[in-house]
Structure formats: structure tokens, C-alpha cells
N, C-alpha and C positions, 0 to 999 in steps of 0.2 A: 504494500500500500504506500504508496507517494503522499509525503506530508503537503498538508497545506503551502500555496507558497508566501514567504514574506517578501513584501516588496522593500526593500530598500532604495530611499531616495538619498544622494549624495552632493555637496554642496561643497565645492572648494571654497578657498580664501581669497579675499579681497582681490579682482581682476586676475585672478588663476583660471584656467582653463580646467573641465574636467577630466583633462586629458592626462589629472596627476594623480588619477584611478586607476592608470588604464593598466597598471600589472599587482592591482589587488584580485585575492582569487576569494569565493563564496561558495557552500555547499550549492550543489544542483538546484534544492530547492529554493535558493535563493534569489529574486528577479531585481536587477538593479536599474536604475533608474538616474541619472545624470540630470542635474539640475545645474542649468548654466546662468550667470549674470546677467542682468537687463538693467537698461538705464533708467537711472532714477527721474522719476517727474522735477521737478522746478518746485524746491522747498518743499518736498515728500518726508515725510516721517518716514523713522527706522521702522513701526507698526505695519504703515499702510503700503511701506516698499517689501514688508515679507506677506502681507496680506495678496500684495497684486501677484511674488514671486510662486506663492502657495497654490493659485490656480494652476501650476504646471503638475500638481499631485494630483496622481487620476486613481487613489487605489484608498479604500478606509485603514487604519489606522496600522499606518508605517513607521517603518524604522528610520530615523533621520539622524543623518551621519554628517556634520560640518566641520572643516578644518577651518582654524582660525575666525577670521570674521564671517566665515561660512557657519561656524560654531554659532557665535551669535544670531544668527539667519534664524537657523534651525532653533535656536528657541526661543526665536518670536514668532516663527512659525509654530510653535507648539502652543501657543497660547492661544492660538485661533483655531485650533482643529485637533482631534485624538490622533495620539500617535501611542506606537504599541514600545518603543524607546527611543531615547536621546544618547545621541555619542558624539561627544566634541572633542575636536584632538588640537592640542595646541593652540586652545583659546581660553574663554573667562567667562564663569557661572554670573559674576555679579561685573559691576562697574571697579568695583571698589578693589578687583583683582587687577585692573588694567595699570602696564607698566607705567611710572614713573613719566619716561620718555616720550611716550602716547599722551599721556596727560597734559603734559606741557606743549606739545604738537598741537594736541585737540583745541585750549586755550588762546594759543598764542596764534594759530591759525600758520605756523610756518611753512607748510606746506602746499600754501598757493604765490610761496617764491620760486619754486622748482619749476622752470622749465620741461612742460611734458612734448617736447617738441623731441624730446633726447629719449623719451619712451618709443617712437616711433621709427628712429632711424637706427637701430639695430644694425644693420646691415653694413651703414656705414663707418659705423663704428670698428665693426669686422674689419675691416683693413687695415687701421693703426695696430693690430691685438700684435704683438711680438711672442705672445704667449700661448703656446697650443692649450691649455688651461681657461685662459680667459675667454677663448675662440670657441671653445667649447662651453662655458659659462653663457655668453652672449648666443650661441644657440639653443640651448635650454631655455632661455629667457623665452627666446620666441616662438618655441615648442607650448612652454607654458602658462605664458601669460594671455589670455584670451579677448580681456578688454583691455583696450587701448585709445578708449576717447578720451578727450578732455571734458566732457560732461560728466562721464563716471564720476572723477573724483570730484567732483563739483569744482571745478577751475573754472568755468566758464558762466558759471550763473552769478 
């Protein structure tokens, strides 16, 4: 007799691609489900952006798996809908777990001095790399970073 199956939806980190699933392995019965980034509406709440992301779950009460800020996803998502578990890997249950470093980011808003012009040209980058190492870093990069707007991280609003 074949066990019921559980679906698993998974949620990478902040503008990762799902494609840093793609050599985890699950018993047969297990039906996995990739849940990928969408951009945020114009002054969206972290609620209403896992509200809108939630409709991409087609299955009653899932296993929800996020890495990092994908963690956090996954349980704002859980607060609008049964899930059968929560698994976050290398993120933070409350606020008040969040690093130091992020805090003062979040605050100080330093991260709309970064040029995301430098997110995009990977490529060109590749040619100064002197280091098989970094050449290889810089294509990881773009293996698995999947968002790449300047709207994502709200740089442009």
C-alpha cells in the first residue's frame, strides 16, 4: 500500500533561485513543489506579499520548507493557511533573533547605496576574475540567484 503523498512546498532565500533544491532527495512519497519569488507590489506588506505568494499552494495542509528569508515567507504563510509543518533553515523564528548587522541595515536603510547595476552584469565581471575560484563563484551566482530586479529589493520605489 503507497502512503498518502505529502506535498512539500519549498521557498528559497531572498532572490535565490529554486534551483538550490535541485540535489535534495525525498522519499517517493514525497511530491515537491518549488515556490519561486514574485515582485512585491508598491509598499506591500511582508503579510499581504506571502498572502499573494500562498496562492501558488495548490494542495491542503503542506509541509513548508524556507531557507533564510524564504524561512520567514513560510511563516507568514502559515499564518494564513494549515500547514501539516514548518522547516526553516538558516533563518529566524522571531525579529528579535535577527542579526545585529541586518538591524542596523534595516534602520539605517544602507542598502539603497548599492548599486544593483553590479547585480546584473555578472558576466562582465567574468573577465577581470584572475581566479578560477572567483570565476566559479560568479557563476554560481548566476546559476542561483533568480531575481534580479531593482524593484525586488525595493531600490526603485
Amino acid at each position: 500500500m503507497n502512503p498518502e503523498p505529502i506535498h512539500i512546498y519549498m521557498m528559497p532565500g531572498m532572490a535565490a533561485s529554486p534551483k538550490i533544491f535541485e540535489f535534495l532527495e525525498f522519499p517517493s512519497y514525497c511530491q515537491i513543489h518549488l515556490l519561486d519569488w514574485i515582485l512585491p507590489l508598491k509598499e506591500e506588506s511582508l503579510a499581504d506579499y506571502a498572502l499573494r505568494l500562498s496562492k501558488n499552494i495548490k494542495h491542503e495542509s503542506p509541509v513548508l520548507i524556507g531557507v533564510s528569508f524564504g524561512g520567514i515567507i513560510v511563516q507568514e504563510i502559515a499564518k494564513i493557511r494549515p500547514y501539516r509543518k514548518i522547516i526553516i533553515i538558516s533563518s529566524v523564528k522571531t525579529q528579535h533573533e535577527l542579526p545585529k548587522k541586518m538591524l542596523l541595515a534595516r534602520y539605517t536603510k544602507i542598502h539603497k547605496l548599492l548599486p544593483l547595476s553590479l547585480v546584473d552584469t555578472m558576466e562582465y565581471w567574468k573577465r577581470f576574475s584572475f581566479s578560477g575560484s572567483i570565476t566559479k563563484r560568479i557563476e554560481l551566482y548566476e546559476k542561483y540567484i533568480g531575481m534580479r530586479s531593482p524593484f525586488y529589493f525595493g531600490m526603485e520605489y
